[in-house]
MOPAC internal coordinates of N, CA, C and O (Angstrom, degrees):
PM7 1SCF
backbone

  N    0.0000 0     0.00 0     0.00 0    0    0    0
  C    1.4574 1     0.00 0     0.00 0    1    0    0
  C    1.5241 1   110.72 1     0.00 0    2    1    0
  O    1.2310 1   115.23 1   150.49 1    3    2    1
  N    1.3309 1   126.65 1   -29.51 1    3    2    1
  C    1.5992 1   129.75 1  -156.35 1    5    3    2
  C    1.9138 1    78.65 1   -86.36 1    6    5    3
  O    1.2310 1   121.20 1   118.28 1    7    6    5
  N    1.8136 1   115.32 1   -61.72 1    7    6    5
  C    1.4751 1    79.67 1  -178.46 1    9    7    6
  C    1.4507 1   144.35 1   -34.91 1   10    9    7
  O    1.2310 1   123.66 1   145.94 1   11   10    9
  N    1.5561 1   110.58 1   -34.06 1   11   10    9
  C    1.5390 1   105.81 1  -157.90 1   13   11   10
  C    1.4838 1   105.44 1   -83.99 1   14   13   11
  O    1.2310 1   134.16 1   170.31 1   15   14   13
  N    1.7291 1    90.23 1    -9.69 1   15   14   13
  C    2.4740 1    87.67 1   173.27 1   17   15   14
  C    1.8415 1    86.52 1   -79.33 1   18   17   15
  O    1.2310 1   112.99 1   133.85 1   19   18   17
  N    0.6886 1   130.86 1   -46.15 1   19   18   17
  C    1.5151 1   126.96 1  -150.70 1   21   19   18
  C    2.0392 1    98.58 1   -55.41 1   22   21   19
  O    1.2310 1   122.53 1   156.90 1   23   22   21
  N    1.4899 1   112.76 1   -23.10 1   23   22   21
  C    1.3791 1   110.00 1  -156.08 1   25   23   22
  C    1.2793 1    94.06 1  -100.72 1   26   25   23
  O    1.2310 1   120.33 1  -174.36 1   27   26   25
  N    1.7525 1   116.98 1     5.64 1   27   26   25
  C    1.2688 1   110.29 1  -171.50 1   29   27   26
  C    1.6206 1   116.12 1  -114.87 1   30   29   27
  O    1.2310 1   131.12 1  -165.86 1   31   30   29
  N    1.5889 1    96.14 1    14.14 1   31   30   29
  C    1.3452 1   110.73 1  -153.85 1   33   31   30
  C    1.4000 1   109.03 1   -96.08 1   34   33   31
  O    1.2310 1   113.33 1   -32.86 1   35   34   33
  N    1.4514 1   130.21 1   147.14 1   35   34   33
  C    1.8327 1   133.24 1  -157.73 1   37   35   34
  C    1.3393 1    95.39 1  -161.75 1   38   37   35
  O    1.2310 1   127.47 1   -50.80 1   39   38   37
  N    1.5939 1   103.23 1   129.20 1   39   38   37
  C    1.6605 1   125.81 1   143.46 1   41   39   38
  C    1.2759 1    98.09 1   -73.87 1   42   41   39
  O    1.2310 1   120.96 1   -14.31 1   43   42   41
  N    1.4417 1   115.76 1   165.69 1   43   42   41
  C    1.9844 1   136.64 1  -168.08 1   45   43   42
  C    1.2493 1    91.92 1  -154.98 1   46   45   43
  O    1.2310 1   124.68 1   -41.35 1   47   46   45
  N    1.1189 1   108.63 1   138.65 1   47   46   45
  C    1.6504 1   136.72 1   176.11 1   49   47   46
  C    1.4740 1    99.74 1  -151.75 1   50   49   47
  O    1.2310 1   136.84 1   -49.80 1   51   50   49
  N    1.7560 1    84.99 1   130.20 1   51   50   49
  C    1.5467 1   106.14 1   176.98 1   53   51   50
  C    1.3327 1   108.14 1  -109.00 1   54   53   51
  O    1.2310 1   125.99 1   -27.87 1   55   54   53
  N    1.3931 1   106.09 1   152.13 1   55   54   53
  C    1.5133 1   118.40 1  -147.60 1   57   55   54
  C    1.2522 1   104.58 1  -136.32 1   58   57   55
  O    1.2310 1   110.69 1   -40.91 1   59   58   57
  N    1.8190 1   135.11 1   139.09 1   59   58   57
  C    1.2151 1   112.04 1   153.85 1   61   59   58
  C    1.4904 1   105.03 1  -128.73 1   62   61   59
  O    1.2310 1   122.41 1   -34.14 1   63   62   61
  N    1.6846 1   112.99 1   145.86 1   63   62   61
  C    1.6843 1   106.41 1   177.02 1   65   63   62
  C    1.4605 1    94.33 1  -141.88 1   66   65   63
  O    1.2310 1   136.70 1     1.33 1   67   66   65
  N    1.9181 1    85.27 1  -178.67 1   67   66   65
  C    1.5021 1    88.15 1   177.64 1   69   67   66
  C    1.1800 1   113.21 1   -76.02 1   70   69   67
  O    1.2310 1   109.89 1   -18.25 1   71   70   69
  N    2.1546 1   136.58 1   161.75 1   71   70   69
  C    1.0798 1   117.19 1   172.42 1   73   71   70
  C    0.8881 1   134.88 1   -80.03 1   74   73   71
  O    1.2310 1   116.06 1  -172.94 1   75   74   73
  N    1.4800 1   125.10 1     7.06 1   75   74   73
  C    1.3123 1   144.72 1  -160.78 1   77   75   74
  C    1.9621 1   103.49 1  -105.26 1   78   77   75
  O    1.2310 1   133.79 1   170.58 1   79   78   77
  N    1.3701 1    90.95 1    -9.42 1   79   78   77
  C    1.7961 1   105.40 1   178.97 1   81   79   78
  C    1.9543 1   111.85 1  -106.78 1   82   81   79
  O    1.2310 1   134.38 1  -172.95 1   83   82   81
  N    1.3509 1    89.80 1     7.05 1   83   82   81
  C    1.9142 1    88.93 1  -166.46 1   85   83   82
  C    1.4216 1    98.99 1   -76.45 1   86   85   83
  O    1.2310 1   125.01 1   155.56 1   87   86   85
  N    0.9561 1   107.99 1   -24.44 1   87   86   85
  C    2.0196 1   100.36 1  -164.73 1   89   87   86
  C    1.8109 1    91.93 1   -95.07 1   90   89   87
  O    1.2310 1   127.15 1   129.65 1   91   90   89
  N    0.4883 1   103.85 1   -50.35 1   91   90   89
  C    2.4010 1   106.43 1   179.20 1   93   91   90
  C    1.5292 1    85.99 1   -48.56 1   94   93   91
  O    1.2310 1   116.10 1   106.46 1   95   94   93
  N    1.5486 1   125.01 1   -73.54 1   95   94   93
  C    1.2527 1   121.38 1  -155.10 1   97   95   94
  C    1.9182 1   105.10 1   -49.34 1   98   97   95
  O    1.2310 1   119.70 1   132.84 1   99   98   97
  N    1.5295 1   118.18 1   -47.16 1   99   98   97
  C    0.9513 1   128.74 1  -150.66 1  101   99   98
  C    1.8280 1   111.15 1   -63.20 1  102  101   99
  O    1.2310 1   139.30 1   147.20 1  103  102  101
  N    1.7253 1    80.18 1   -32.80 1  103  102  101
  C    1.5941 1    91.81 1  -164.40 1  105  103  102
  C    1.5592 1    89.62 1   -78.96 1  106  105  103
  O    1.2310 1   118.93 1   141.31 1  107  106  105
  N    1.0037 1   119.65 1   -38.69 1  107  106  105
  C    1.7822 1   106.40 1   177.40 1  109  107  106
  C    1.2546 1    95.89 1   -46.44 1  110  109  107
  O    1.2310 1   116.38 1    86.78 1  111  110  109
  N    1.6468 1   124.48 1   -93.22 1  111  110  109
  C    1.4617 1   124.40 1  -174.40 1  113  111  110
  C    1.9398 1   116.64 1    -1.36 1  114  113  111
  O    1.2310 1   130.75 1   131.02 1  115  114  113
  N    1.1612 1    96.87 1   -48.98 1  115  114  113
  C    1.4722 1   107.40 1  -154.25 1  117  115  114
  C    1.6144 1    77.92 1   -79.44 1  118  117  115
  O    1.2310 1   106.64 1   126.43 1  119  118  117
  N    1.2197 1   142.46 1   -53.57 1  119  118  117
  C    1.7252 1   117.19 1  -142.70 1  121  119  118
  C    1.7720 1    87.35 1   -80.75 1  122  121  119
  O    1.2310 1   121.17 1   165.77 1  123  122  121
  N    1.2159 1   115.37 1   -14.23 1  123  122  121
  C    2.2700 1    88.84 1   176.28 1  125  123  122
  C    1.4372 1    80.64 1   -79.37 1  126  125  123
  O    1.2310 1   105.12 1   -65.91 1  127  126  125
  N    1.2790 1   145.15 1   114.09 1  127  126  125
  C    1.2889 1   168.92 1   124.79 1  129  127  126
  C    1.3868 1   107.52 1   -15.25 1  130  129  127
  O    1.2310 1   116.53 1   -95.14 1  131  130  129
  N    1.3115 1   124.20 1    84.86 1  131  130  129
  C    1.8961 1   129.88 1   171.98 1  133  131  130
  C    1.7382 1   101.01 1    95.92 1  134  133  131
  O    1.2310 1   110.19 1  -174.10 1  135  134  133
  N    1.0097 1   136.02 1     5.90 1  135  134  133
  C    1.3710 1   132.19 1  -176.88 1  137  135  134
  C    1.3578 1    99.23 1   -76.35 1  138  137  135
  O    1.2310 1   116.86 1   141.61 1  139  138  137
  N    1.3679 1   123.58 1   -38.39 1  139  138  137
  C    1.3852 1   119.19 1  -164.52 1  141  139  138
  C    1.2380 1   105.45 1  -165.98 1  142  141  139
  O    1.2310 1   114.25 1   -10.35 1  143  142  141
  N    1.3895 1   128.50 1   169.65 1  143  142  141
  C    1.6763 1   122.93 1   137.34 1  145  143  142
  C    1.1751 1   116.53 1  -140.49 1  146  145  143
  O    1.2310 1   117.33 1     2.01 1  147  146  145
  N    1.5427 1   122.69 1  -177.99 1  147  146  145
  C    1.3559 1   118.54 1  -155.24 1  149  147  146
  C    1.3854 1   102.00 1  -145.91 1  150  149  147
  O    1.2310 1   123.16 1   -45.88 1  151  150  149
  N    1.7288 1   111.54 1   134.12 1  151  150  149
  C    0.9688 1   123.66 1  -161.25 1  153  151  150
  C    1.4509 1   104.01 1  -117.73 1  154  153  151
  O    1.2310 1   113.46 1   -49.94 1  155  154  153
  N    1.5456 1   129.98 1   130.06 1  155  154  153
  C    1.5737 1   111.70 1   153.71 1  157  155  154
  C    1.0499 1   120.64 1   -86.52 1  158  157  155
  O    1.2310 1   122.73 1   -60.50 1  159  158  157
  N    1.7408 1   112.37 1   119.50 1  159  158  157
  C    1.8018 1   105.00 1  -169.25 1  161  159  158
  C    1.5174 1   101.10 1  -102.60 1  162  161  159
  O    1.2310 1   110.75 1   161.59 1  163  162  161
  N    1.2391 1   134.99 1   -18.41 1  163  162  161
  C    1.0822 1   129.46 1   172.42 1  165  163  162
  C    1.8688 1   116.43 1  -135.42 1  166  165  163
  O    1.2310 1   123.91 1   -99.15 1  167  166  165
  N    1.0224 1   110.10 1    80.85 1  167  166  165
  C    1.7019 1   136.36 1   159.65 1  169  167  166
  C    1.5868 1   108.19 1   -10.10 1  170  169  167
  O    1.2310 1   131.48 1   107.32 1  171  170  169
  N    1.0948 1    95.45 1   -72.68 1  171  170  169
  C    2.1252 1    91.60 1  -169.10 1  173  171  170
  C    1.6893 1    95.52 1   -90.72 1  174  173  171
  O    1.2310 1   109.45 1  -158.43 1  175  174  173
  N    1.1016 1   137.38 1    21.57 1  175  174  173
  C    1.7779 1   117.02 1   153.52 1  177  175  174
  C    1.3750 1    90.64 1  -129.66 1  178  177  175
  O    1.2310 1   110.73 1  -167.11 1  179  178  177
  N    1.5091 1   135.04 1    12.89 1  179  178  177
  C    1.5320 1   117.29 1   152.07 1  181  179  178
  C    1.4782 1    98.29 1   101.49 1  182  181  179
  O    1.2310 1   100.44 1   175.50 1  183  182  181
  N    1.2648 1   153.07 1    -4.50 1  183  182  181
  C    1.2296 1   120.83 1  -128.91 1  185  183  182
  C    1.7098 1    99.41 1  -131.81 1  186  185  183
  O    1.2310 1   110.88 1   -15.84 1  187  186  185
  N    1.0367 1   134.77 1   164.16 1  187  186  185
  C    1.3478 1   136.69 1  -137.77 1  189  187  186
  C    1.2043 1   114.40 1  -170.12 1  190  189  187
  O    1.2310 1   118.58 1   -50.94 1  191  190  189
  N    1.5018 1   120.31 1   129.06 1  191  190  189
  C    1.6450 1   131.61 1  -149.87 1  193  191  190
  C    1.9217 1    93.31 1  -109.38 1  194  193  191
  O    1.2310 1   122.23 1   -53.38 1  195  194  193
  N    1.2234 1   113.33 1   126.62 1  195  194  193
  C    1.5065 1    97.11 1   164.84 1  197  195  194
  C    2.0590 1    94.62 1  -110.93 1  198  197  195
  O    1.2310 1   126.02 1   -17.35 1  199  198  197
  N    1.2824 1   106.03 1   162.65 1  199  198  197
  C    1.4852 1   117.63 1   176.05 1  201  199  198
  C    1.4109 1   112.09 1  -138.97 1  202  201  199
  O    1.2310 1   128.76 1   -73.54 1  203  202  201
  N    1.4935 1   100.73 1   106.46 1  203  202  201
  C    0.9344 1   123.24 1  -144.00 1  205  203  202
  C    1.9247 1   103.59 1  -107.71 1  206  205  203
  O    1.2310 1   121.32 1   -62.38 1  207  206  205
  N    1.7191 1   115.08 1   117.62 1  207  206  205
  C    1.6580 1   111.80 1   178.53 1  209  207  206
  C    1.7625 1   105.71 1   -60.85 1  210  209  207
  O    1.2310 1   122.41 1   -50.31 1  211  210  209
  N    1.2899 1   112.99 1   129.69 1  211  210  209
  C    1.5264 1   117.07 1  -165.67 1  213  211  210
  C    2.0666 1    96.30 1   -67.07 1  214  213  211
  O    1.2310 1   121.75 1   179.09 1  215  214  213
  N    1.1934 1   114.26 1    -0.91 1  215  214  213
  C    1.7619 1   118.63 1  -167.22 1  217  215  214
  C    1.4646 1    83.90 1   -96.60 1  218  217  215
  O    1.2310 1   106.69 1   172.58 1  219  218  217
  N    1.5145 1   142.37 1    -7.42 1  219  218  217
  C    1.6026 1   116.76 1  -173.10 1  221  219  218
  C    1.5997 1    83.70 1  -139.89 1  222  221  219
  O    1.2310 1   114.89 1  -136.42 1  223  222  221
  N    1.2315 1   127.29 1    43.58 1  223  222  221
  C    1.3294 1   106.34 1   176.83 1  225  223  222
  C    2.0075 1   118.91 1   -78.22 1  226  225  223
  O    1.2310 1   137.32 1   152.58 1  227  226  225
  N    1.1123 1    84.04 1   -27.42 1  227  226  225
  C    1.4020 1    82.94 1  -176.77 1  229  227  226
  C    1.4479 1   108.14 1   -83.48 1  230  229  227
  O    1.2310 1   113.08 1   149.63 1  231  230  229
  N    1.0747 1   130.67 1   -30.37 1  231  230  229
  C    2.0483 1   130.78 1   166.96 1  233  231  230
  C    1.6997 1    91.52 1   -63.91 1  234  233  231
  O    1.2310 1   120.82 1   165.79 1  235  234  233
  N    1.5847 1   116.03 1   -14.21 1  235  234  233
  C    1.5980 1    84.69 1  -176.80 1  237  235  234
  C    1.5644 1   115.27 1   -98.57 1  238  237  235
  O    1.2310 1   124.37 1   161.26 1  239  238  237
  N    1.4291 1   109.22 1   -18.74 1  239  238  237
  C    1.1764 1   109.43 1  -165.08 1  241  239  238
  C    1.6364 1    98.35 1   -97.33 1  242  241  239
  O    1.2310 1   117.49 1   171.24 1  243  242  241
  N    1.2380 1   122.38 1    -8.76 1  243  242  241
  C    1.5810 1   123.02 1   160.91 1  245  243  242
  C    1.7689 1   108.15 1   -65.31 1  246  245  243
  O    1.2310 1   114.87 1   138.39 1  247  246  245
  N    1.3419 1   127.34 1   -41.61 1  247  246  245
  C    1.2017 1   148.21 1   156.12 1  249  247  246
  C    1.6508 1   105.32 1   -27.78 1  250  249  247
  O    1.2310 1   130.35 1   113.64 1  251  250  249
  N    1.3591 1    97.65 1   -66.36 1  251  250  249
  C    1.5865 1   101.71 1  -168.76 1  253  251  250
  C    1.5034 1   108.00 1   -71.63 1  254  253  251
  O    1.2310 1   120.16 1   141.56 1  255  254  253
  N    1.1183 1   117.31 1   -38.44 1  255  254  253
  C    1.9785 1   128.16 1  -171.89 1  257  255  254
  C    1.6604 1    83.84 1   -66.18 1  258  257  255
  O    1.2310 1   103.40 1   152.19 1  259  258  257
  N    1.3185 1   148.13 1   -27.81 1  259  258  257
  C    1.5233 1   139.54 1  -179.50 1  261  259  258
  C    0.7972 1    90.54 1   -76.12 1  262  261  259
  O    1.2310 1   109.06 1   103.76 1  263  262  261
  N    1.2582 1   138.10 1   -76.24 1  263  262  261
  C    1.6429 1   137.67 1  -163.91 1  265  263  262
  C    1.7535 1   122.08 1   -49.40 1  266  265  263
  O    1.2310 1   122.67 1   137.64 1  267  266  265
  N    1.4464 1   112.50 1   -42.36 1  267  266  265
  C    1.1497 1   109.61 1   167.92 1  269  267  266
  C    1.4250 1   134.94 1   -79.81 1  270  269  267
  O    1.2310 1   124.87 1  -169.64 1  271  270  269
  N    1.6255 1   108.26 1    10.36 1  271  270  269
  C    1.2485 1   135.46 1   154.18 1  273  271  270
  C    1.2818 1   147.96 1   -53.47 1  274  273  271
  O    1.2310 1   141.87 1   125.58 1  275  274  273
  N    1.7025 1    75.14 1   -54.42 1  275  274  273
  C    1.7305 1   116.02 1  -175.70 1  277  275  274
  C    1.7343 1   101.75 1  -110.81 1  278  277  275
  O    1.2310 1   108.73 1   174.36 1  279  278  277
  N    0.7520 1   138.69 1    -5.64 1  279  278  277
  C    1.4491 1   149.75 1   174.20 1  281  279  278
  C    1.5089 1   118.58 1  -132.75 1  282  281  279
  O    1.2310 1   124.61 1   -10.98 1  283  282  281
  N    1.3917 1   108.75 1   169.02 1  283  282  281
  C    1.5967 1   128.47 1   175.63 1  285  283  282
  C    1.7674 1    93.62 1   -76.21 1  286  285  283
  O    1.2310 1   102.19 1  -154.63 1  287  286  285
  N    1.1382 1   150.17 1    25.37 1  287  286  285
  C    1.0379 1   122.79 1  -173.06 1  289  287  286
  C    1.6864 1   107.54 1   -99.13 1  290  289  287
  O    1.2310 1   113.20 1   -35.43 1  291  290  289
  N    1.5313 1   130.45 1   144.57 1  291  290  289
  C    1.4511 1   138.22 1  -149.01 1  293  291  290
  C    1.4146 1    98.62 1  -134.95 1  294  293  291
  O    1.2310 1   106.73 1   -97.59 1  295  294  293
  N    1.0980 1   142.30 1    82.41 1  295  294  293
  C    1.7027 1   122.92 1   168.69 1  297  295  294
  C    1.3048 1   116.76 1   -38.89 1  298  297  295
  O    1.2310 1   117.14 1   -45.23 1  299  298  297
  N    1.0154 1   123.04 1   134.77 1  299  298  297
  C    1.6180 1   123.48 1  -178.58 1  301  299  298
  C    1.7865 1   108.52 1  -112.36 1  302  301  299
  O    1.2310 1   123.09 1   156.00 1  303  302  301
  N    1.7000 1   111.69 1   -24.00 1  303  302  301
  C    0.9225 1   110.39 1   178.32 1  305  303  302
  C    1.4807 1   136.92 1  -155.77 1  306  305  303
  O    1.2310 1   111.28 1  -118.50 1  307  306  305
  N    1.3735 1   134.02 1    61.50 1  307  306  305
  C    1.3227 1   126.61 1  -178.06 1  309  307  306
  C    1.3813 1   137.22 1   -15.59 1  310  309  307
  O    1.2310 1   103.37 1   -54.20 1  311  310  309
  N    1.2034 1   148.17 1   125.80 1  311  310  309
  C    1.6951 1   152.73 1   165.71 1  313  311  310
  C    1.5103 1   102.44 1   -96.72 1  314  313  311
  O    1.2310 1   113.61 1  -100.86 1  315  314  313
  N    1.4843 1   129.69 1    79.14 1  315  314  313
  C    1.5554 1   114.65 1  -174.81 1  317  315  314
  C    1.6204 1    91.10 1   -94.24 1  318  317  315
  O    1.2310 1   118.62 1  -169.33 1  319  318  317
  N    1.4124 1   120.24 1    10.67 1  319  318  317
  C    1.3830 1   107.46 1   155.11 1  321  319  318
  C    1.5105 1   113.92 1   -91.05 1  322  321  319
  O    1.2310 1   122.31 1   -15.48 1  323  322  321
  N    1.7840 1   113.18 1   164.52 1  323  322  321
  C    1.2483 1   111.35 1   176.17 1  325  323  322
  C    1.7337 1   110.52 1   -89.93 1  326  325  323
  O    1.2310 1   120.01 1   -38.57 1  327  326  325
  N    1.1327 1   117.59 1   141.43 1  327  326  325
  C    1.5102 1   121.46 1   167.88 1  329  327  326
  C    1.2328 1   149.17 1   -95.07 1  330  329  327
  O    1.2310 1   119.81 1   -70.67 1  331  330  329
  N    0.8517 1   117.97 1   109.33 1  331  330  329
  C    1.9409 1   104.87 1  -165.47 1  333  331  330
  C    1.2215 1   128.73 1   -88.25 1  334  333  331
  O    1.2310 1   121.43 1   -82.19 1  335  334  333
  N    1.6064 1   114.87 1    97.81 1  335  334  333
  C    1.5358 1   109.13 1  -162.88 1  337  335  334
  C    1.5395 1   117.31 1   -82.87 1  338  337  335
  O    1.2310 1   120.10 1   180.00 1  339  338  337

């Protein structure tokens, strides 16, 4: 039983970009295949949830420090706890 919480388990990082960058950013997200995914949780201030497997956090948040490089994207908020959805 403890495995099947473990497969259900996510870091969250809050995000803000431009909206004109949500679909470019997204499709990046999507080609590292299971690293993360990305949610828009709030539409009219732009801003965007990634959920993140706590086993790739650090390939993910190297991921994101590229992106907020190369893009408007701003973390607004770290989860360095794990969450159980």
């Amino acid at each position: 039983m403890k495995e099947n919480l473990k497969s259900r388990e996510t870091r969250k990082v809050l995000a803000r970009v431009d909206r004109k960058e949500i679909v470019y950013i997204n499709h990046i997200i999507e080609s590292y295949d299971g690293v993360m995914i990305m949610t828009t949780v709030y539409p009219e201030e732009a801003r965007v949830e990634f959920n993140i497997s706590p086993y790739l956090y650090e390939e993910a948040e190297q991921i994101l420090c590229a992106l907020s490089k190369e893009t408007s994207l701003k973390i607004i908020e770290k989860d360095e706890n794990i969450v159980h959805e």
